[in-house]
N, C-alpha and C positions, 0 to 999 in steps of 0.2 A: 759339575758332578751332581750336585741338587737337581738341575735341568732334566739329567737322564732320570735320576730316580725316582722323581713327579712322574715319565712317561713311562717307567714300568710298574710301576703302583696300581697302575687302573688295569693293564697288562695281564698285572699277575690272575689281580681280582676277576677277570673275565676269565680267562683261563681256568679259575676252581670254581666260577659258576655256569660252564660249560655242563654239557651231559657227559657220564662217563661213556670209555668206550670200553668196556667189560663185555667178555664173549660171554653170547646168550644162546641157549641151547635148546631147539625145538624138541617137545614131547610127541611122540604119537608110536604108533601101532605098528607095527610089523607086515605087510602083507601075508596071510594065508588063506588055506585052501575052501574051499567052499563046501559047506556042509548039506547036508536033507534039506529042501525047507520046512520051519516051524508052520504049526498050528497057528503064533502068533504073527499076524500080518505088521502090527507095530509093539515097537518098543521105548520106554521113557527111560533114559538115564540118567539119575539124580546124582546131582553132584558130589563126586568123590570124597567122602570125608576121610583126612590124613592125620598123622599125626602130627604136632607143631613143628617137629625141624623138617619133616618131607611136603611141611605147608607153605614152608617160607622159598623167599624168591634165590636164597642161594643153592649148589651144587655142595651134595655133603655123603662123603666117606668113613669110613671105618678107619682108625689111624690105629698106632701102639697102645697096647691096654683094652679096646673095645672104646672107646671114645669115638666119637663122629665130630670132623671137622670140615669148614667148607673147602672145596676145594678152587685156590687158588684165583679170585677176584671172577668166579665163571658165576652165570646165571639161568636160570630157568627162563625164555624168552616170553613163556605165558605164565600166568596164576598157573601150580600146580595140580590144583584142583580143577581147575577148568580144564588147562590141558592133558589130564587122565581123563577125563571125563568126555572133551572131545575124542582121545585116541579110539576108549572105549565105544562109542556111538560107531564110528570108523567104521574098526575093525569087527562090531558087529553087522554092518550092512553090508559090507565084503563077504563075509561070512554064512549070511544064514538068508538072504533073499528079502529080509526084514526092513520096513524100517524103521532107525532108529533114529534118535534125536534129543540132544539134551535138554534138560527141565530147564527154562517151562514149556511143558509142551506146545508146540507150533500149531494146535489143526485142531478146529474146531470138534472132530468127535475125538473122545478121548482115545489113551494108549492102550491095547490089550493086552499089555503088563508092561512094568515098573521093575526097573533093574536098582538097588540101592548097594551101593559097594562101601564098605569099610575097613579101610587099610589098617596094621598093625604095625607094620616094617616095610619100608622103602629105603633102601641103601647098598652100595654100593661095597660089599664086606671086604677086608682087610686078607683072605685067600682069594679074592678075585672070582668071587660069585653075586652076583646081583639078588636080592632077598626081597621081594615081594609077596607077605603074608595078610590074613586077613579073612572076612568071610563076605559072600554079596547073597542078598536076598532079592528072589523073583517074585512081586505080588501079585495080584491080579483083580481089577475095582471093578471087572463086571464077570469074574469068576469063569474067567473061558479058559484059564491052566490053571492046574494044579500050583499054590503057592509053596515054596520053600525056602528054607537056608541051607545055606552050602560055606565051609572052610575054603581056603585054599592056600597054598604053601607050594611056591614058585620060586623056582633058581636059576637065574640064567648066568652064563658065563659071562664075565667081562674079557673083553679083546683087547689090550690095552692097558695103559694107564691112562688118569686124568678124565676130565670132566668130559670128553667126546664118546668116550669109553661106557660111562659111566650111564650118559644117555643112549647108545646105542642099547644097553642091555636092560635099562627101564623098556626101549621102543619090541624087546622082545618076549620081557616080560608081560607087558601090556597085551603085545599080540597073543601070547600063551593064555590070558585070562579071557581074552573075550575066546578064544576055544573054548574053554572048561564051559564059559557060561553058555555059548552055542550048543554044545553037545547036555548040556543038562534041562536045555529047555526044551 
């Protein structure tokens, strides 16, 4: 009886210093339609700044009350801030003929403007609307667009429950913002 217990001692201990296997959830953009092309041949987008709980690596909901909780051992497969940040580059080179690419910029001559996004609300709300609020500013370091700020206040519907749901309606939300931004540059 000792005998067995010796051999599943080390057992166990490998077993919880294994990796989990917790489902991870790709971020990105939506496919849509292509717009005029811009003025601006390149674009820089600087990395998405979130809020702390739409920053962290878990999946999180609207529960009873207006609280946000994670949902169910699920994960974000990338930094969320990266992966907004790449959805966004995406969907706007889909989009607008441009290109785009996250900071730091790749290319020796610089970007003819700088996309800088600031999220307020990312989550997945408790009536089954996905909530993407926030403002993103276009600058411009050698003054070839007009620079400004813009809000935005996005809702997309979730299809579903649970953490697949949840990310589908980020990946449409995300798509709806790089429109606003396409169409306003």
């Amino acid at each position: 009886m000792i005998k067995s217990l010796t051999l599943m001692a080390p057992l166990a201990l490998l077993a919880a210093c294994g990796p989990s296997n917790e489902a991870r959830y790709l971020i990105s953009a939506a496919p849509g339609e292509k717009l005029a092309n811009l003025r601006s041949r390149t674009i820089e987008v600087r990395l998405v700044s979130l809020p702390s709980y739409a920053a962290a690596s878990e999946i999180v909901a609207e529960g009873e009350g207006g609280a946000l909780f994670a949902l169910g051992g699920a994960q974000w497969a990338d930094d969320p801030a990266r992966g907004m940040t790449a959805a966004l580059a995406r969907g706007l080179n889909e989009r607008t003929g441009a290109s785009a690419a996250m900071e730091p910029w790749p290319l020796n001559t610089g970007p003819d403007v700088r996309l800088d996004v600031r999220v307020d609300q990312a989550y997945a709300r408790a009536d089954g609307v996905f909530e993407l609020t926030g403002q993103f500013a276009v600058s411009s370091p050698e003054g070839t667009v007009r620079e400004f700020v813009r809000p935005f206040d996005i809702q997309a519907p979730v299809s579903g429950t649970g953490p697949s749901a949840a990310a589908d309606a980020l990946s449409r939300a995300l798509a709806e913002l790089a429109r606003q931004v396409s169409q306003a540059m």
